[in-house]
Backbone as numpy.savetxt, mean C-alpha at the origin, in Angstrom:
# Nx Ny Nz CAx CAy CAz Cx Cy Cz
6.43 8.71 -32.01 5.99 7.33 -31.86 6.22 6.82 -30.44
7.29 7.21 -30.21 7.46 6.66 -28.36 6.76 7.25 -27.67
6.13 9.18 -27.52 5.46 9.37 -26.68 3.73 8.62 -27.26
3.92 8.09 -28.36 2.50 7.40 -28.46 2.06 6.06 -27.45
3.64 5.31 -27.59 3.58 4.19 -27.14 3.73 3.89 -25.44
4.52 4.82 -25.06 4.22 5.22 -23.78 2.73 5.99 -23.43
2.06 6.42 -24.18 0.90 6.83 -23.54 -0.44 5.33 -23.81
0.11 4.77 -24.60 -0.94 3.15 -24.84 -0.35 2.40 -23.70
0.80 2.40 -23.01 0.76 1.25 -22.51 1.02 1.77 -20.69
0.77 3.32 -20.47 -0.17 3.74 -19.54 -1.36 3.49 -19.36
-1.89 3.64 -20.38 -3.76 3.17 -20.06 -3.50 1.85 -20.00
-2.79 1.08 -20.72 -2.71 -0.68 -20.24 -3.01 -0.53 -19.12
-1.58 -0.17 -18.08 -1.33 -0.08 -16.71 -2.65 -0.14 -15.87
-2.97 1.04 -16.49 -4.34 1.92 -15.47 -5.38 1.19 -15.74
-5.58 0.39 -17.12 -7.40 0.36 -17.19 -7.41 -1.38 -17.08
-6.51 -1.65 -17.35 -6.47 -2.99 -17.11 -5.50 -3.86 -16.27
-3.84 -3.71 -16.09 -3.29 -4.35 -15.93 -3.66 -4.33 -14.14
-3.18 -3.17 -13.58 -3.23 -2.83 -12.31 -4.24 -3.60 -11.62
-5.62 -2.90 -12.12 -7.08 -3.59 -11.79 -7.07 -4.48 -11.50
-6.50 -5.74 -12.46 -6.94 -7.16 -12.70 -5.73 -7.40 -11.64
-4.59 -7.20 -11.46 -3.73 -7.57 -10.32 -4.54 -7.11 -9.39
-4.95 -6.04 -8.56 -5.84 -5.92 -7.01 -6.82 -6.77 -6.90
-7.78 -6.91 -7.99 -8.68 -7.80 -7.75 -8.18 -9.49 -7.57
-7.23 -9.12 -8.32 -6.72 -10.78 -8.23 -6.63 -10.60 -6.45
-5.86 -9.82 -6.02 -5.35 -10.26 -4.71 -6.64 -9.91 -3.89
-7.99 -9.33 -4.22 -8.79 -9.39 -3.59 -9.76 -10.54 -3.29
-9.28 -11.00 -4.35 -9.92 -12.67 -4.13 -8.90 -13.95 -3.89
-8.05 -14.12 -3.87 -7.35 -14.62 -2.65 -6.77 -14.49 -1.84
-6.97 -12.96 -1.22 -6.85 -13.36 0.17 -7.33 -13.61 1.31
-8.24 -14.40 1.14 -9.19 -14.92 1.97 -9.54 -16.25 1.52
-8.67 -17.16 0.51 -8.69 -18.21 0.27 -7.82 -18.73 1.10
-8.03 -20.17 1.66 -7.54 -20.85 2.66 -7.84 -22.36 2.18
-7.05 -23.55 2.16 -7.20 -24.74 1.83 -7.41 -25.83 2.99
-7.97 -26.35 3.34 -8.97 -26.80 4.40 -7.29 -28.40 4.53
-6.98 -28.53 5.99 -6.10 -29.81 6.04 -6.41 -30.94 6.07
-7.63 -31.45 6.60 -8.11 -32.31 5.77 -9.06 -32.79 4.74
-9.76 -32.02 4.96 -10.80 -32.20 3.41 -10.14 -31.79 2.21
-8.83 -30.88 2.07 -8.69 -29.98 0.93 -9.11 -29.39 0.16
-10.67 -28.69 0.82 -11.45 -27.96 0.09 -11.00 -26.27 0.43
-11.40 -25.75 -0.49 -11.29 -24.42 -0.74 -11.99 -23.76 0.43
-11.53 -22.98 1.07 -12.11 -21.92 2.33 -11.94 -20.21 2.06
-13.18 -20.09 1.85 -12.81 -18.19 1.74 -13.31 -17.54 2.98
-12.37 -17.04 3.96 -12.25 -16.35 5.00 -12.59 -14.80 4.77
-13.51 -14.49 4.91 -14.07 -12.96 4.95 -13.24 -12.02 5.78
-12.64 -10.89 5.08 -11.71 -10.12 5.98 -12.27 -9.63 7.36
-11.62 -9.72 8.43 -12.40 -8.64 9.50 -12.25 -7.58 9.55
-13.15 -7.05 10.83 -13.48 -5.51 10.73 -12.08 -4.44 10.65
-10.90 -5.28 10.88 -9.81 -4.58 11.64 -8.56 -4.91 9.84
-8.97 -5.72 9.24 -7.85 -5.02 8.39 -8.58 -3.96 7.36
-10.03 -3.69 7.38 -10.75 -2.49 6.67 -9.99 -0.96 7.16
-9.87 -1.24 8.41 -9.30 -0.17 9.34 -7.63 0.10 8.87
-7.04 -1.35 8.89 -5.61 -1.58 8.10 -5.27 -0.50 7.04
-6.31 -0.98 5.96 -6.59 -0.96 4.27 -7.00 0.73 4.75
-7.49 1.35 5.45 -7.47 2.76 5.54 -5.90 3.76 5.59
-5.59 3.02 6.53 -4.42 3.18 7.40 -2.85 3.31 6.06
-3.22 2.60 5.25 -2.72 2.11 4.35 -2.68 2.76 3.15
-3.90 3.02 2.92 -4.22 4.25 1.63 -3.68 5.77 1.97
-3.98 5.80 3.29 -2.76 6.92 3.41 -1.81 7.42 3.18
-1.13 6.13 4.01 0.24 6.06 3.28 1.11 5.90 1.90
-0.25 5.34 1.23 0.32 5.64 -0.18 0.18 6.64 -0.65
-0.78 7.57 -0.09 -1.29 8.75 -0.94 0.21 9.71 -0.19
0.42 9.68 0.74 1.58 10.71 1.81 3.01 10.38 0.75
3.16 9.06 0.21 3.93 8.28 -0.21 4.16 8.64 -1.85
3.02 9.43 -2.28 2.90 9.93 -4.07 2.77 8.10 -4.89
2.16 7.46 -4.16 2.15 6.28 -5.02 0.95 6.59 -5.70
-0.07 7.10 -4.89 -1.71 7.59 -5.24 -1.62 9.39 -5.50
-2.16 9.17 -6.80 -2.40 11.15 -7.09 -3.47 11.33 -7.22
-4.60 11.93 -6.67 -5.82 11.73 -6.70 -6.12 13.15 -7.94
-5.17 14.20 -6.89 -5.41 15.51 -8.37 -5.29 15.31 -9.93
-4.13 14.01 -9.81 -3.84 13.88 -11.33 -4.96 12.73 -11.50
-5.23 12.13 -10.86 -6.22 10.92 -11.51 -7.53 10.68 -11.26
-8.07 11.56 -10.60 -9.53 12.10 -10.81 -9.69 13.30 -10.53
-10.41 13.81 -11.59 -10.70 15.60 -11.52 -12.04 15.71 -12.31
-12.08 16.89 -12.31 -13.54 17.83 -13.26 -12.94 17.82 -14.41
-11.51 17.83 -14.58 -11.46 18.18 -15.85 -11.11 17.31 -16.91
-10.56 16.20 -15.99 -10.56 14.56 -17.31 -11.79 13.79 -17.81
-11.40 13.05 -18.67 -12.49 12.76 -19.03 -13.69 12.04 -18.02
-14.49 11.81 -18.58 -15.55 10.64 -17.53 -15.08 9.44 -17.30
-14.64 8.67 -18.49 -13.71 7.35 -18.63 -12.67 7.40 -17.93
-11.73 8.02 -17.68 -10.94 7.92 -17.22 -10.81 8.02 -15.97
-11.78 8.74 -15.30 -12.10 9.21 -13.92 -12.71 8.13 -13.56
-13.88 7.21 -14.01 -14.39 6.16 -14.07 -13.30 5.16 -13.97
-11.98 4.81 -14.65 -11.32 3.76 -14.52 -10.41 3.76 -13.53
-10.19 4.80 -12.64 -9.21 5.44 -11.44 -9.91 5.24 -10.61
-11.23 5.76 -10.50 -11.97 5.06 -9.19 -12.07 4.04 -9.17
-12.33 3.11 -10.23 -12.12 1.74 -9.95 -10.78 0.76 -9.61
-9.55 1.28 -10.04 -8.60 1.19 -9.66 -8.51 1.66 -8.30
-8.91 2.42 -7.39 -8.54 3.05 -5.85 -9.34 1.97 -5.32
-10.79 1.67 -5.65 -11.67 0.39 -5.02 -10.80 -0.92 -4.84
-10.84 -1.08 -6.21 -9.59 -2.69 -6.15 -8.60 -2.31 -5.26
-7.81 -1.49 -4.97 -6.13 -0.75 -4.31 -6.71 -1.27 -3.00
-7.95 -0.78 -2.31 -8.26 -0.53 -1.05 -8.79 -1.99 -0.79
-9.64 -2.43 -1.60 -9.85 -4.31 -1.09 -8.59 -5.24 -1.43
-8.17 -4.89 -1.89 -6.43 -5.61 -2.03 -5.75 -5.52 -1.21
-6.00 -4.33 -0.60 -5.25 -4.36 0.74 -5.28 -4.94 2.23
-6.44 -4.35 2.02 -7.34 -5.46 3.37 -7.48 -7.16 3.04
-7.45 -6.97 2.11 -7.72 -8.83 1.64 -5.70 -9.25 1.65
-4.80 -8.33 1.73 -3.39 -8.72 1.67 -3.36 -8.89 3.53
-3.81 -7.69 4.30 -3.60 -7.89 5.36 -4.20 -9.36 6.24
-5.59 -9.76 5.20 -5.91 -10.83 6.05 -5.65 -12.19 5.06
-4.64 -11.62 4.40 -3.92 -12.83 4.24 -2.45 -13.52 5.34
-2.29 -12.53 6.02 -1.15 -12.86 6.86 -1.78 -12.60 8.53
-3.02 -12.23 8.68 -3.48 -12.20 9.72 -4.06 -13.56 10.17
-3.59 -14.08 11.52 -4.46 -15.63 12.45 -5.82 -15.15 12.50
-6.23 -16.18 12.39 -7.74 -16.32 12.15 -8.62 -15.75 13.33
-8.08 -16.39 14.20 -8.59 -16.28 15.34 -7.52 -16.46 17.16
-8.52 -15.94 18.00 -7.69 -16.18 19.21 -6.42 -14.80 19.17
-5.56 -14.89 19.91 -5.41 -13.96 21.14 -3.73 -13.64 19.71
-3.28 -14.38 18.91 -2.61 -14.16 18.04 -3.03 -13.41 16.70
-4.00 -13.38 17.05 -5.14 -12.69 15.88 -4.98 -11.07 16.20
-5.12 -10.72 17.40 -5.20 -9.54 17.93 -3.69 -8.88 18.65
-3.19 -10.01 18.32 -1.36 -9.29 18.84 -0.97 -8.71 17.15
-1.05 -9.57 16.41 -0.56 -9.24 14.74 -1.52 -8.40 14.44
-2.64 -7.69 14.81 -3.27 -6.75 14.52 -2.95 -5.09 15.48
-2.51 -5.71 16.45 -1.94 -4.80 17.24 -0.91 -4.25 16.32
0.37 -5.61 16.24 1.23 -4.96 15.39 1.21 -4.31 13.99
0.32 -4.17 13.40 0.20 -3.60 12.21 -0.52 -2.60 12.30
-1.22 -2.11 13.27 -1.59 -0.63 13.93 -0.72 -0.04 14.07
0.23 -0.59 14.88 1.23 0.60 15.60 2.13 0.70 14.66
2.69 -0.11 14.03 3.34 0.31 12.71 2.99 1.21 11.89
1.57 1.08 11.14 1.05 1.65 10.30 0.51 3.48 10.63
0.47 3.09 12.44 0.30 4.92 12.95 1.48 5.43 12.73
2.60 4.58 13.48 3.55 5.56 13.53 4.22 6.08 12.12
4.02 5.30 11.36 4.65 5.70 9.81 3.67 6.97 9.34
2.45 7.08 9.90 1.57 8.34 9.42 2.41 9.91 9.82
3.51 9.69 10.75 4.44 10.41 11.37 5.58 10.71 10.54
5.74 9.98 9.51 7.17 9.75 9.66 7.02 10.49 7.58
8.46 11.21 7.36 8.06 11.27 5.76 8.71 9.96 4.85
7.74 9.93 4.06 8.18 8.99 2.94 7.81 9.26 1.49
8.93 8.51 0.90 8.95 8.40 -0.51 8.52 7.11 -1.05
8.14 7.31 -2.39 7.79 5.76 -2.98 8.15 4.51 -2.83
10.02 4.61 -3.13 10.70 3.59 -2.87 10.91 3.81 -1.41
10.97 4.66 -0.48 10.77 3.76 1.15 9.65 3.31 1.47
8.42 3.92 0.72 7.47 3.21 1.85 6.88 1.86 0.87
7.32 1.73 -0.59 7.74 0.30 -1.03 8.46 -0.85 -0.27
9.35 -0.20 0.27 10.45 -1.23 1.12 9.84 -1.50 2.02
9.56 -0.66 3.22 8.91 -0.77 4.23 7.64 -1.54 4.70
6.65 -1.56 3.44 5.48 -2.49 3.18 6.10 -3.83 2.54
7.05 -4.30 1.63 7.51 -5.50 1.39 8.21 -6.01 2.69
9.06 -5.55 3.55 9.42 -6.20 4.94 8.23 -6.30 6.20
7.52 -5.38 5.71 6.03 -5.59 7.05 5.28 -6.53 6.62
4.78 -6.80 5.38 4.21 -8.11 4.90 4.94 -9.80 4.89
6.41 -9.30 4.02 7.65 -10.44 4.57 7.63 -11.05 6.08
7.68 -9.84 6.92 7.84 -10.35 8.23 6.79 -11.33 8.63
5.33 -10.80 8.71 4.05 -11.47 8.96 3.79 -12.30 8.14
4.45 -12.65 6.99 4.12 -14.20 6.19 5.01 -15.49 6.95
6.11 -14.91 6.94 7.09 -15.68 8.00 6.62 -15.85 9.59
5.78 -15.27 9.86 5.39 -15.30 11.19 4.57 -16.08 11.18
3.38 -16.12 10.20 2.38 -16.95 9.84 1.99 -18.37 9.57
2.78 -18.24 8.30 2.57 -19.78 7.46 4.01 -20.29 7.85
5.02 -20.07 8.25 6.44 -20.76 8.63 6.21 -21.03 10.25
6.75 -19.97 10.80 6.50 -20.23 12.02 5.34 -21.02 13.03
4.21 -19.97 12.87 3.15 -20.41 13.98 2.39 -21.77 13.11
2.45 -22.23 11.66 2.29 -23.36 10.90 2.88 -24.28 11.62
4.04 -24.34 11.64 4.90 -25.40 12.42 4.43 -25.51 13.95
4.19 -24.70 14.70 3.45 -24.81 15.69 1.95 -25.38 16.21
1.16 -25.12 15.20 -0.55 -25.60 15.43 -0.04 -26.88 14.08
1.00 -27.32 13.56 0.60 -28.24 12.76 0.13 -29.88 13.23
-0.65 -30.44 13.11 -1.29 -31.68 13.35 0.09 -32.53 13.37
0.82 -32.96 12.35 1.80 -33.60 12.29 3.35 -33.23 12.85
2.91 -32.30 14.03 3.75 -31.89 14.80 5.36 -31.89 14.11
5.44 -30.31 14.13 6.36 -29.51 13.35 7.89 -28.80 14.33
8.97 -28.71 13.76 10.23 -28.69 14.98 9.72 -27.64 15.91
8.81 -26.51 15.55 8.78 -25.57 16.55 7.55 -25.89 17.58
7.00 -26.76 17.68 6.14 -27.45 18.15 6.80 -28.07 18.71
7.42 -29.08 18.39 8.51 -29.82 19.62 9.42 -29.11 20.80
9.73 -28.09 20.16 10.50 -26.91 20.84 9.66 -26.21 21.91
8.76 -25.80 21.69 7.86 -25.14 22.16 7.08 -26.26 23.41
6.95 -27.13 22.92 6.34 -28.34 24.22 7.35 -28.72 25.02
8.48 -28.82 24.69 9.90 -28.54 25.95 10.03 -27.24 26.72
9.69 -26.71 25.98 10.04 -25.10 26.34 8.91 -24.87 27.86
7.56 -24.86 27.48 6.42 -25.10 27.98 5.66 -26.17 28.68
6.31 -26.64 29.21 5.66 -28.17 29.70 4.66 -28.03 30.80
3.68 -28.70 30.84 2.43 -28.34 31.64 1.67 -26.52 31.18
2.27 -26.19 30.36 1.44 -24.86 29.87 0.69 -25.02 28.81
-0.47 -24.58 28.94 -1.43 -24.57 27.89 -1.33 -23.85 26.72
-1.59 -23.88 25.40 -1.50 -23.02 24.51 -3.19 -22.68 24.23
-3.71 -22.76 25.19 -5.20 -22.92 24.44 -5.58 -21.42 23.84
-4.96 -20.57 25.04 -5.21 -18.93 24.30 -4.69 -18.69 23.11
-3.30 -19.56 22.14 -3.10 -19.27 21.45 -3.24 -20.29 20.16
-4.62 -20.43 20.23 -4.87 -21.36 19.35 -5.54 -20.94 18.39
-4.77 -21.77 16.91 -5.11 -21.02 15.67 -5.88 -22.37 14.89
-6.48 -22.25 13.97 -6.97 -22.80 13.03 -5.74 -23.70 12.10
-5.79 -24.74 11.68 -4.59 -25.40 10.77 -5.66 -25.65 9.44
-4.16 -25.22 8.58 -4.93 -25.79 7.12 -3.50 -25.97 6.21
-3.91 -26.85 5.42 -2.93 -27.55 4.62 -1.86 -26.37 3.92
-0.51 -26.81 3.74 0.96 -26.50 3.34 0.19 -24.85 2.28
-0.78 -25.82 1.44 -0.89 -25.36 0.16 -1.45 -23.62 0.25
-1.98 -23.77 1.55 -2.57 -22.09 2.10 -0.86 -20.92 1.75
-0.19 -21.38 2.76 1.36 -20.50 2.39 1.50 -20.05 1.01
1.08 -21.00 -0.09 1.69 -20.86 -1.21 0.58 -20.06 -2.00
-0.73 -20.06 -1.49 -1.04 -19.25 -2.07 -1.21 -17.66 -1.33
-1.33 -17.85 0.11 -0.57 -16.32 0.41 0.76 -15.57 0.05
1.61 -16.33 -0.38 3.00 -15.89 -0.73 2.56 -15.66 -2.31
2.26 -16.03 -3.50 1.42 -15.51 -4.65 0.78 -14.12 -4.54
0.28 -14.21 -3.70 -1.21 -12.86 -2.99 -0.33 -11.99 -2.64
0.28 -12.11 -1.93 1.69 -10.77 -1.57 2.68 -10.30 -2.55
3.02 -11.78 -3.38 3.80 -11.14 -4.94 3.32 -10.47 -5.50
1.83 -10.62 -5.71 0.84 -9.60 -6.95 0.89 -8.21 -6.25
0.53 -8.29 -5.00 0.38 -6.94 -3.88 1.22 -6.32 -4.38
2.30 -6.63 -3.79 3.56 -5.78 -3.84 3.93 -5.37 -5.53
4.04 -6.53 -6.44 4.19 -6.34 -7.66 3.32 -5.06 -8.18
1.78 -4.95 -7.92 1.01 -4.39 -8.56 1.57 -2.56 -7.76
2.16 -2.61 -6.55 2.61 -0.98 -6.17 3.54 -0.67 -6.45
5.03 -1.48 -6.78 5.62 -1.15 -7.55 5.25 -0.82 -8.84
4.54 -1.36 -9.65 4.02 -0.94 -10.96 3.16 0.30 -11.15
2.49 0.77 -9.51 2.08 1.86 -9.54 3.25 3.00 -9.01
3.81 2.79 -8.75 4.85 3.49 -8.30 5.87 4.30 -10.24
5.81 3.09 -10.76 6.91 3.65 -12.40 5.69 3.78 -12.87
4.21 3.74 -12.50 3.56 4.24 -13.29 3.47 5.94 -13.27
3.36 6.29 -12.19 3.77 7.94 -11.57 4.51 8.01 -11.61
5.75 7.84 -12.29 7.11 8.75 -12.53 6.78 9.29 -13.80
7.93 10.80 -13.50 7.94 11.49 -14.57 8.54 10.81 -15.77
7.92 10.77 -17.13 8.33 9.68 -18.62 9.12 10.38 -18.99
9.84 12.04 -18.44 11.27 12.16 -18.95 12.57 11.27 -18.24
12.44 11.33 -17.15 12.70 10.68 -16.30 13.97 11.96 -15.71
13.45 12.72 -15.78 14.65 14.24 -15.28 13.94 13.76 -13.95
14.92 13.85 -12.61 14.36 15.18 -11.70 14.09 15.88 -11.55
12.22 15.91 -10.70 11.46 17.24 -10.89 11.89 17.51 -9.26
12.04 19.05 -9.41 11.94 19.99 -8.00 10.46 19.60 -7.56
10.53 19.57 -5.82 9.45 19.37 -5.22 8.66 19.77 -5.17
8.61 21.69 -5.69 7.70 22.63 -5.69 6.90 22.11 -7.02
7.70 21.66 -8.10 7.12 21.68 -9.20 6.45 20.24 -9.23
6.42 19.25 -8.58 5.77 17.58 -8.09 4.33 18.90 -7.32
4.31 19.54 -6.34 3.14 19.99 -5.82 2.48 20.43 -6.86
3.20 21.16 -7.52 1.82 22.06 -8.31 1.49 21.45 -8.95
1.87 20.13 -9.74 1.30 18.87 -10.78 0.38 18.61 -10.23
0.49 18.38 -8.34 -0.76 17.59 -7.99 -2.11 18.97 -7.77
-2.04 19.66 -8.05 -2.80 20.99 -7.71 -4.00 20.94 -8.83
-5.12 21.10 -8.49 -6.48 20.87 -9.68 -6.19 21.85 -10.44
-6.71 22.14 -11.39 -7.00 22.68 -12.63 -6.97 23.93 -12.27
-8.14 24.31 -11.80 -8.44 25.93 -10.69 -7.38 26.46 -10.04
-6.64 25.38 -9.24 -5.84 25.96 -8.14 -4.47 26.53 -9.14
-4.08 25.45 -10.18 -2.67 25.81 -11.24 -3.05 27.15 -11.98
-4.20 27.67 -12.25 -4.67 28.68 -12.97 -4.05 30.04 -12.12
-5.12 29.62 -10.33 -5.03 30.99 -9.55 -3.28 30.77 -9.43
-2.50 29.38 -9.39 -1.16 29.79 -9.11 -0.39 30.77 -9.87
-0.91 30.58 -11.71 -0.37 31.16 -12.47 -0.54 32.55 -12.70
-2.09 32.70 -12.38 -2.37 34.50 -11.97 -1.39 35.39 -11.17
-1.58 34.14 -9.75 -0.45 35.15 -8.99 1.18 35.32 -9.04
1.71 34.39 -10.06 3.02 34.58 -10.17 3.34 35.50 -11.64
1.99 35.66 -12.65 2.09 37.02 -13.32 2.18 38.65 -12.41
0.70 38.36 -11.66 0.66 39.18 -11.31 1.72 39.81 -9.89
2.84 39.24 -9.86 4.06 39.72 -8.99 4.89 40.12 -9.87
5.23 41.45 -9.07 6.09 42.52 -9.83 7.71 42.47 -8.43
8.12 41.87 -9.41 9.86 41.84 -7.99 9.96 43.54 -8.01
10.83 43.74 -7.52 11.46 44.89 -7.16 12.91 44.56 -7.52
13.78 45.83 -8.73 15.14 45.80 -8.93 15.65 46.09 -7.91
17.11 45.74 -8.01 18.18 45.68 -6.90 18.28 46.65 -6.42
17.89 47.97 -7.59 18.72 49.64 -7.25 17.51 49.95 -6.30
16.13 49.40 -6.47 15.08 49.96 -5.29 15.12 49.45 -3.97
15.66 48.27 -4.03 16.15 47.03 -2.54 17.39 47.85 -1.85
17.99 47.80 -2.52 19.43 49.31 -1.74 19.26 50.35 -1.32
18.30 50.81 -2.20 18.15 52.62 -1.74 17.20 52.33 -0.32
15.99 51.52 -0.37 15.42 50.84 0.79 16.00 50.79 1.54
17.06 49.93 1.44 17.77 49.78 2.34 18.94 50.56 2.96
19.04 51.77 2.10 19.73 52.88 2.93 18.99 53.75 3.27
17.55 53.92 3.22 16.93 55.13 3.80 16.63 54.22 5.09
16.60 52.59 5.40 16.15 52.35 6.76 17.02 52.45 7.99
18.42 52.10 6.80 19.99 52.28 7.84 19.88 53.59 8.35
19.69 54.86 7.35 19.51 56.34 7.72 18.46 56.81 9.06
């Protein structure tokens, strides 16, 4: 009965729950609340967090958050292969729609926070990771740039002039900010990017215990590869580890005294 109920509330995960979280975050993040009209604004991602959202799928796949061998093949069903690709679609516009939720709209801050999430996101293509680091690592790279965003540079372009705005016009006197001028929109934008990043993050952790092993033993690493290995490839693995014949100890010795000889 438990491996029943654990296998119903896997397909939850997969065919519905997951989904409906990416898409959620694919549609607001590019919602924006206008400061004075308070109308609804949907900001179309740019060309550069598509590039992000690449950058990104990588890393989950390097990361074992994404198994592509285990979750689409020749040999599962159609449905199911069908509901995984649609799950990787939502994964990949969720992402880009997360990145341009914490990305400036526009102007010369637009392209520094895009800078920074390049060079981050290359150099981690370098680096090895596991689920729970490159979990962590994406909750403090998103953390950081929400705080950079809607706290900080908010208080800065805000109309009703905000402490770091005051700070900043002492700091700067007779200097222009015009290169770094962003778009303002009401409080209520933060709160729903900070939502959009809970689901994000929420929905990869959930993919993350969704790919763990349901004994919950530690698997050897050799034996995590060959899980991810297609159908074909686990077959020819199993051919060739029949078809190896070791050699006893007494033939490894004598070997090894006719080479000493």
């Amino acid at each position: 009965m438990t491996a029943i109920n654990r296998a119903r509330n896997r397909a939850l995960a997969d065919f519905v729950v997951l989904p409906m979280l990416f898409l959620t975050v694919a549609l607001l993040g590019g919602l924006r609340v206008d400061a004075e009209n308070r109308i609804f604004i949907f900001v179309a991602p740019p060309l550069v967090t598509l590039l992000l959202a690449v950058l990104l799928m990588i890393l989950l796949v390097r990361g074992r958050l994404i198994r592509f061998h285990q979750w689409v093949g020749s040999e599962l069903p159609p449905l199911r292969n069908i509901a995984h690709t649609w799950m990787f679609l939502t994964l990949f516009f969720a992402s880009a729609q997360a990145f341009n939720s914490v990305l400036p709209e526009r102007g010369l801050l637009h392209w520094l926070f895009s800078f920074f999430f390049l060079w981050t996101l290359w150099n981690n293509q370098f680096s090895s990771f596991d689920a729970r680091r490159l979990l962590r690592s994406l909750a403090i790279l998103f953390g950081t740039a929400f705080v950079l965003k809607h706290m900080l540079l908010a208080s800065l372009f805000s109309p009703n002039g905000g402490w770091l705005k005051r700070v900043t016009g002492t700091l700067l006197q007779g200097v222009s900010l015009g290169t770094l001028d962003a778009p303002t929109f009401a409080p209520a934008t933060g709160y729903i990017s900070f939502f959009t990043l809970a689901l994000y993050v929420a929905g990869l952790i959930l993919l993350a215990f969704e790919g763990r092993d349901p004994t919950g033993i530690a698997v050897h690493p050799v034996v995590e590869e060959y899980r991810e290995l297609s159908a074909v490839d686990r077959l020819a693995v199993r051919d060739a580890i029949l078809d190896y014949e070791p050699q006893s100890v007494a033939t490894i010795e004598r070997s090894l005294e006719h080479r000493n000889e």
